[in-house]
N, C-alpha and C positions, 0 to 999 in steps of 0.2 A: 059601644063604639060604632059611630055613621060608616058603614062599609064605604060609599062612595069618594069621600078622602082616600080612604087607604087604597082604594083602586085606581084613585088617580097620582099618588104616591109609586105603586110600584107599576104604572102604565110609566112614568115619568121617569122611574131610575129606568126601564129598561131601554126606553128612549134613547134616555143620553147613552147608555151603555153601546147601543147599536151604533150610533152615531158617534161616538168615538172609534168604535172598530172599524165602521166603514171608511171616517175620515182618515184612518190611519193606511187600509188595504186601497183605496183610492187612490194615495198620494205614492203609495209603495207600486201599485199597477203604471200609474203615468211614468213617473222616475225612470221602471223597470225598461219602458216601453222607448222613452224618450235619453236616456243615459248617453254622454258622449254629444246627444245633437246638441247642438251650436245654438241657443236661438234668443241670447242677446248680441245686438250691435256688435261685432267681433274686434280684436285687437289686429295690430298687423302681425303677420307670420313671414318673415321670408322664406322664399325660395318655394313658394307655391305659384299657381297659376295669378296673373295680375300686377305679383310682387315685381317680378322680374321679366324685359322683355323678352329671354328666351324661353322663360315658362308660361309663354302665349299656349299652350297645348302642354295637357300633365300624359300623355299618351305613348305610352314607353314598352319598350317588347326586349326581353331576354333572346339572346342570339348566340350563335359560336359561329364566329366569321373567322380565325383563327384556323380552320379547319377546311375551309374551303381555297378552291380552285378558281382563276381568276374569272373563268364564266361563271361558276356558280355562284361566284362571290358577288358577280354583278346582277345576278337572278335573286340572291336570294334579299338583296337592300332593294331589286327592287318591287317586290312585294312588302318589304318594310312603309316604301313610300305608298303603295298604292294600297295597304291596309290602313293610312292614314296618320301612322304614328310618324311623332317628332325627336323621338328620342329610342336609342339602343342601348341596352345594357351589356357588356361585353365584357368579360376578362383579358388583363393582360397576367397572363403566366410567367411568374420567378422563375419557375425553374426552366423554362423553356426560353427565357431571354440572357439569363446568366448559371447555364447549366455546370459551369466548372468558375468557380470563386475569381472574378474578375475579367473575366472572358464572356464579351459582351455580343449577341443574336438580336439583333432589332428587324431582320426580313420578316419578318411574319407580321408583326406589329405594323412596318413601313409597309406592305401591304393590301390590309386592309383597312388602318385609320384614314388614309387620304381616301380611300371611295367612300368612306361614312362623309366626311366632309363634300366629298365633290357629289354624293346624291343629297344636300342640302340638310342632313340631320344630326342633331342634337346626339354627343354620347357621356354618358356614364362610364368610367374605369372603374373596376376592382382588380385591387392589385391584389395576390393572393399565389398560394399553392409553389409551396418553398422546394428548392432543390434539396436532396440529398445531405449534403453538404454542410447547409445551413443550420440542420437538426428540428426536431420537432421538437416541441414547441421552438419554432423558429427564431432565430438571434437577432435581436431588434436592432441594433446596430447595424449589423449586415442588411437589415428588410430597411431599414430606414435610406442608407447608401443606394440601394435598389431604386428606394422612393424616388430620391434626388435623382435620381439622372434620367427617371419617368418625364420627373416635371421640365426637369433641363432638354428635354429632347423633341418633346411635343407637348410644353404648356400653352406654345401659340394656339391649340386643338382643343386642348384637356381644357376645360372648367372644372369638372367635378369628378372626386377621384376617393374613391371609396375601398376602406383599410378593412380587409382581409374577407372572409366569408361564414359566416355560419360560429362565432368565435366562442357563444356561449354552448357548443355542444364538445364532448369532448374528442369525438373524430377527429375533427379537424384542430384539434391544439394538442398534440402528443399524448389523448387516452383522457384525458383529466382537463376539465374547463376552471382557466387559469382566472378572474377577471382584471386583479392587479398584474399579471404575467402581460395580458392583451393590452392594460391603460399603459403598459409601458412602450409595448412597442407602438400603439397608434399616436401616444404624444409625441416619440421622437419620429415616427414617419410625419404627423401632420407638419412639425419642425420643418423638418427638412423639405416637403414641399414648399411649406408658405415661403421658406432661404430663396427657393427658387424663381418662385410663383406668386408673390403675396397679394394677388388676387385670387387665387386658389380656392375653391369651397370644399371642405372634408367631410365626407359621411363615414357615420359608423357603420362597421361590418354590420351584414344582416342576421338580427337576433333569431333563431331559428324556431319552430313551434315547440314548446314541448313543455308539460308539466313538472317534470322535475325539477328538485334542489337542491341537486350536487351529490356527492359532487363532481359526478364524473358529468353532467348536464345542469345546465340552469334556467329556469323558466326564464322568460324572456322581461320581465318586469325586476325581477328578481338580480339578473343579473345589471340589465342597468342602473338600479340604485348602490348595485357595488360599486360599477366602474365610478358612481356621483362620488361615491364614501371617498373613493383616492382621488379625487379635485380633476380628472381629466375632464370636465365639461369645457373647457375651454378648448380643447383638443382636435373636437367636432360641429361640424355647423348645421348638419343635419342625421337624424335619426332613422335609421333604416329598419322597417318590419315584411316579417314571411304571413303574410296569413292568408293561408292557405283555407278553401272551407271546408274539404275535406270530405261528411258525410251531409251536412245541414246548408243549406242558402244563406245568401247574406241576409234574410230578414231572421235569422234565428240570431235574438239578442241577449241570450245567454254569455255573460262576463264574471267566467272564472278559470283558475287557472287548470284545473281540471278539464275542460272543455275546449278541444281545440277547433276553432271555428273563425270565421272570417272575422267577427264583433272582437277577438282577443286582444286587438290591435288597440283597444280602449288600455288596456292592461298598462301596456306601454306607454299613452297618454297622459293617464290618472300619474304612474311614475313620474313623468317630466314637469307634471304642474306640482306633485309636492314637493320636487324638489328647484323649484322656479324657473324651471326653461322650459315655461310654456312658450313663450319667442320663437324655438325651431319647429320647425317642419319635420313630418313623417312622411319619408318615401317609403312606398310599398313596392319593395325589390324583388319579390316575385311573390306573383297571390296565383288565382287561377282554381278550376276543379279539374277531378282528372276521369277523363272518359277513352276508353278502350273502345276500338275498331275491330269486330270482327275477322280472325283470321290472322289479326297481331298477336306476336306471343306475351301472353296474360298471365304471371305468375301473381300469386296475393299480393296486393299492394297497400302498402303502409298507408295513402292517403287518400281511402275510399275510393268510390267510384260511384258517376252518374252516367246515363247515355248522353249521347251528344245534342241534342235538343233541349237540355238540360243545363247543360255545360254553358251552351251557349245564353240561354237563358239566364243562369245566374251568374253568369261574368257580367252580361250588359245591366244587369240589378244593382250588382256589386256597384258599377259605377256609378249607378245612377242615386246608388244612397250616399256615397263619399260626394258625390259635386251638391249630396240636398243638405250633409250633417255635419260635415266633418270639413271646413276651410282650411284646418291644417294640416291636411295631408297632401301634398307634392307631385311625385310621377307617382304615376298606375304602371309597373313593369311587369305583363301580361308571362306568365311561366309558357309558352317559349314558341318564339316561331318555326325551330328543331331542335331536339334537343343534339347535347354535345354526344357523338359516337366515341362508344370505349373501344371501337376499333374504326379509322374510317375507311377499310373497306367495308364494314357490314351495313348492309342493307339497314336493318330494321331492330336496333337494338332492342331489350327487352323492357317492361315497364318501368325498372328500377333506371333506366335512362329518358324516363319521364316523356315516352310515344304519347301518353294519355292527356296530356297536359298541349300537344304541338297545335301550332295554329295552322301548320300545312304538311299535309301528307308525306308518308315515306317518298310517292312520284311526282310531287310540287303541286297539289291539289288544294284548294284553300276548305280549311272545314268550317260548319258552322259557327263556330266561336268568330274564326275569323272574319265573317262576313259581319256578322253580328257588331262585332269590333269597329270594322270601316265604317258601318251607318249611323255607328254612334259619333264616331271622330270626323264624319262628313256631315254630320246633321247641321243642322241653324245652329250659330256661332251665337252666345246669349252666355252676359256674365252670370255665372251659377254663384252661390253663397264665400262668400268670403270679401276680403277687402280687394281693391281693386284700384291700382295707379289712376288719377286722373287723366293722363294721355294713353292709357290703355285702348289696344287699337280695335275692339270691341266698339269703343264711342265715335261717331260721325258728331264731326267740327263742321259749323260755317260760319262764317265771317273770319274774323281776324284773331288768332291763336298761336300761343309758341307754345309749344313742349319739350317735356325735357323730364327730368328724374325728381324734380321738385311736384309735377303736376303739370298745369294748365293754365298759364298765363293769359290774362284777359288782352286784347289789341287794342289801341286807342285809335278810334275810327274817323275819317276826314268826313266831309260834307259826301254826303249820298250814301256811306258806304251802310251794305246790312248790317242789321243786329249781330254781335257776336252769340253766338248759340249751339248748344253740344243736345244730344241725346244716347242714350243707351238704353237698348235692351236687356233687360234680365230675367232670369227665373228664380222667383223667391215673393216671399208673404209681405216683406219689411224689406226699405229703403231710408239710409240717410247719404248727406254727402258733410265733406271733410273740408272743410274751407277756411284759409287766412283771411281773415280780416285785416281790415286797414284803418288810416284815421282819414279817409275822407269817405263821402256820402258815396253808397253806391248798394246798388240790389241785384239780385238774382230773381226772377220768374220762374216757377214751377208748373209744368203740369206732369201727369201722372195717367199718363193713355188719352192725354188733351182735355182733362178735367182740372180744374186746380188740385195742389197736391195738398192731401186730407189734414197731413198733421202742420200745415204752416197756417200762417195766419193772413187774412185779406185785404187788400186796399178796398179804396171806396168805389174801385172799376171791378170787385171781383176777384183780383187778381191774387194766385197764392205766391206772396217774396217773402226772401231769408235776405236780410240785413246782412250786408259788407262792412259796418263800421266798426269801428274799436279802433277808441284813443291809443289802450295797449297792446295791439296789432296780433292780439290770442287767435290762437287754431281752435276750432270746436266742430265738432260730426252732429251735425242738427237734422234729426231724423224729419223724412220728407212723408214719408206715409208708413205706417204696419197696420196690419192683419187685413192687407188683399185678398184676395182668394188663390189657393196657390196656383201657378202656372205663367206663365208667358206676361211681360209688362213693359213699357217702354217710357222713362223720364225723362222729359228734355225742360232744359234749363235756356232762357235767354237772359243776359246782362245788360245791367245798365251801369256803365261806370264800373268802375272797382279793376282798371289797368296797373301793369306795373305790381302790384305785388302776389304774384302766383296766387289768386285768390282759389284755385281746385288743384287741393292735395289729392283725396280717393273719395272711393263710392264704397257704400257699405252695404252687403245684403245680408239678408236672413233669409232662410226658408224653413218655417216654424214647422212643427208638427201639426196634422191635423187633429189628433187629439188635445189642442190644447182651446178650444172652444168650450167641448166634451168637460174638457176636465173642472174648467172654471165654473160652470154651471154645476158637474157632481159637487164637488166643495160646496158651495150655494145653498144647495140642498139639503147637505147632509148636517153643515152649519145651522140653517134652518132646523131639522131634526132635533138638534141636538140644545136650542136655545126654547124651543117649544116644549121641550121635555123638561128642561131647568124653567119654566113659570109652569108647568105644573105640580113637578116638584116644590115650589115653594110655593104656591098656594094651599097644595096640602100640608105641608109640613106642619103647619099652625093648628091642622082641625084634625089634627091625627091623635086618640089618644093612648099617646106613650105606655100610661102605665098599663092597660089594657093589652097591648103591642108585645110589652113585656112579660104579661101573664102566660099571653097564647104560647109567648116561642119558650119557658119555663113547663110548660103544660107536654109541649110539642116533643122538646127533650126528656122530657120523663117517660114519654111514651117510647122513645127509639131506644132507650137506653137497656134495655134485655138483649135478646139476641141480635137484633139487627143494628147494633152499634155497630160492631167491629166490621160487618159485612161492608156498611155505609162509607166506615170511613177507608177502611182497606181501597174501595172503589175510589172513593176522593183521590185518594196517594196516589194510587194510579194513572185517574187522568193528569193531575200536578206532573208526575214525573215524565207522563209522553209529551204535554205541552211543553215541560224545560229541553227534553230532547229535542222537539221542532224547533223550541227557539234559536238552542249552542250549536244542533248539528250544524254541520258546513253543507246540507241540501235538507230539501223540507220547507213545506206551505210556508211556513208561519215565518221564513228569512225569506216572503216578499214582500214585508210587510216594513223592514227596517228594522234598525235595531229599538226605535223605540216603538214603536208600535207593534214589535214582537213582544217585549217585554211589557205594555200594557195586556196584550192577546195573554200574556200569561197572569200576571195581576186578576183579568178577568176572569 
């Protein structure tokens, strides 16, 4: 037998072997790495930034103005204002507004809701934390009646009004985490709002971190495809998560339910698309890390701890990976500008009242998070990844333009008058725009930082346009450019013609991963590998002689077959059963590989 076959024979199987493993831990690394990011063209999501004009800024701060005094109540919004944020997160307390069954306290609520309004910002209710009275697990009839005369009383204020707190832990629902107990009472509280208010937007209680599965706790994935099992998705219009990061940054993209980290909030995601409401929005109702000050009393804290350089550090991360991956997610509500005092005379409550977590000192000092905070929320205004209203105030109009909640109606211009023409700036790799067509002749001009824009097509001056016509007057998102370089971009579009029928619905951004250059090229490659090893493999196949082939491994086994059988194959079993352990256990190499390319890694 010509040795050189057979060496190009098993250069060939191990080729492709390689190149199978690698194609499979390549595709398992980018996945891993990329999981959650956004980075086709996106769908709309309500009630994120773009969607809606008051979610011009997702920038939102947990507070207890409930507690304060009318000066400090006006100190502490207004360091709200001048940290930048547009929105407050606040509770309105059951038992503190109807402490005895029908005997109604609204001073505390009247206030402080009209200086959240007269310092110009955006709030969140959660209604929550039942009287006495009402019992634990609380009487949904009685919390619903609550509802209603919330909305009845200050729905001119309220938008969004968020049903209970923490629901899937068992604390806070009489010992034991109910989830049909909770879908009952949030359907008949969102009821009795929308009776009220049926402009109303309902979020659910915020699912709280935690691995467990009941039942006295329920992971937070876990529990909201119960509450889907009992049909309350119509209930709520938006999904509320804690993720907290705990001991690791937001760039640790570890997603499992074990791992409680900032990335969990996928958990929750992944839940909403299998079960079809991908359409809502995820507000992050308190995230944050928690850092201790010297001199503060520091008992062990349940949710790690960084220093404050730190802190700050991975809060302005946090952000800045939710505005690069994640378009559906809503407000950022920062854990807390102070926390709530379990007595308010004490100074400086202990950790377990979340000092670690404050964006201003026990003596109104702002810390580093909070600075950190304001520069991000005062930075350059630039739409980040998501969809984006066409009159979204982001975009500078000139000429002649109506807006409105449809988009951006073209003007039909008299003799002299300029071009109609919009631009925007963004941050992101990929752009398209959203536009109605019409049945008469009319075009759009693109440029793309004043170059024509890449992905449309030319006229005979150069010029890059997207067609306004259509007989059947179809909507379609006709991508303008992808795979920019990431960072800062500006598209301005001029019109020609195409008035009268709202021809700009939204803008569409992506900001890809920079691993995905990387990754197309590994593929490439390893495909290459893997197709070079298959024509040497069949080139030898032919000049390989079998029976020969046959003899050696007949010969081979006659030889191992004494003592060093059993040794050999005892070893075999062994590796077989540690690779089936990497592949079933729930952590281990070989589940980053996927499930099928585990179970190839074990084949092999």
């Amino acid at each position: 037998m010509k040795r050189r076959p057979l060496l190009v024979l098993v250069g060939g199987l191990i080729l492709v072997a390689i190149a199978g493993l690698g194609f499979a831990q390549w595709r398992a690394r980018y996945h891993f790495r990329t999981r959650g990011w956004t980075t086709d063209f996106p769908d709309p999501v309500a009630d994120t930034p773009g969607a809606l004009e008051t979610m011009a800024s997702r920038a939102c701060v947990n507070v207890s103005l409930d507690t304060l005094n009318p000066v400090a109540l006006d100190r502490a919004l207004g360091q709200v204002v001048d940290g930048g944020f547009a929105w407050v997160r606040q509770r309105i307390s059951w038992a503190q507004v109807e402490p005895r069954r029908g005997e109604w306290n609204w001073a505390t609520v009247d206030a402080w809701l009209p200086a959240v309004a007269a310092h110009g910002t955006e709030v969140l209710v959660v209604l929550e934390d039942a009287p006495d009275w009402a019992g634990s697990p609380p009487d949904p009839v009685a919390f619903a009646a609550f509802a209603s005369q919330v909305a009845r009383r200050y729905g001119d204020t309220i938008s969004y009004y968020q049903v209970w707190h923490n629901p899937n832990l068992g604390d806070y629902w009489g010992g034991r985490a109910d989830p049909f107990g909770y879908a009952d009472l949030l359907t008949r509280a969102a009821g009795a709002i929308r009776s009220i208010d049926p402009d109303a937007r309902i979020v659910l209680g915020s699912l709280a971190p935690t691995a467990e599965l009941g039942e006295r706790n329920y992971a937070e994935d876990v529990f909201l495809g119960m509450l889907y099992e009992t049909g309350a998705e119509d209930a709520f219009d938006v999904v509320a998560a804690q993720p907290f990061g705990f001991d690791t940054g937001p760039e640790d993209r570890r997603v499992t339910r074990e791992v409680l980290n900032f990335s969990r909030v996928l958990l929750i995601r992944e839940a909403m698309v299998v079960w079809g409401d991908s359409h809502k929005a995820i507000w992050m109702a308190n995230f944050g890390w928690n850092a201790m000050v010297d001199g503060w009393p520091s008992p062990p804290s349940i949710w790690g701890e960084v220093d404050p350089q730190t802190q700050a550090h991975y809060t302005r991360e946090a952000v800045a990976r939710v505005e690069r991956e994640w378009p559906w997610v809503g407000l950022l509500c920062i854990t807390g500008l102070q926390p709530r005092p379990a007595q308010i005379d004490r100074a400086v409550p202990d950790a377990q009242e979340h000092w670690g977590f404050a964006l201003v000192g026990p003596e109104g000092q702002p810390r580093e998070v909070y600075n950190a905070l304001q520069a991000w929320a005062r930075g350059p205004r630039r739409a980040q990844a998501g969809v984006h209203r066409a009159d979204t105030d982001l975009a500078r109009f000139t000429g002649l333009w109506t807006l409105g909640p449809k988009g951006a109606d073209i003007g039909e211009p008299s003799d002299g008058d300029p071009p109609s023409g919009v631009a925007l700036a963004f941050e992101g790799t990929d752009v398209a725009l959203t536009v109605r067509r019409g049945p008469y002749r009319a075009f759009l001009y693109v440029t793309i930082n004043g170059a024509p824009a890449p992905a449309l097509p030319r006229d005979r001056a150069g010029r890059a346009y997207l067609v306004l016509y259509d007989p059947l007057a179809a909507m379609a998102t006709v991508p303008l450019a992808e795979g920019l370089t990431a960072g800062s971009h500006t598209v301005e579009v001029v019109a020609e013609r195409g008035w009268g029928q709202w021809a700009l619905a939204d803008w569409r951004i992506v900001n890809s991963p920079p691993e995905r250059a990387t990754y197309r090229w590994g593929l490439a490659a390893l495909i290459s590998f893997g197709l070079l090893g298959l024509l040497g493999v069949g080139w030898a196949a032919p000049r390989v002689s079998w029976g020969r082939v046959g003899a050696a491994a007949r010969s081979f086994q006659e030889r191992i077959a004494g003592g060093i059988a059993a040794p050999l194959s005892f070893l075999i079993a062994a590796v077989t059963l540690f690779a089936a352990w990497q592949v079933w256990a729930s952590a281990g190499f070989y589940r980053r590989l996927g499930d099928h390319g585990s179970i190839v890694a074990l084949a092999l």
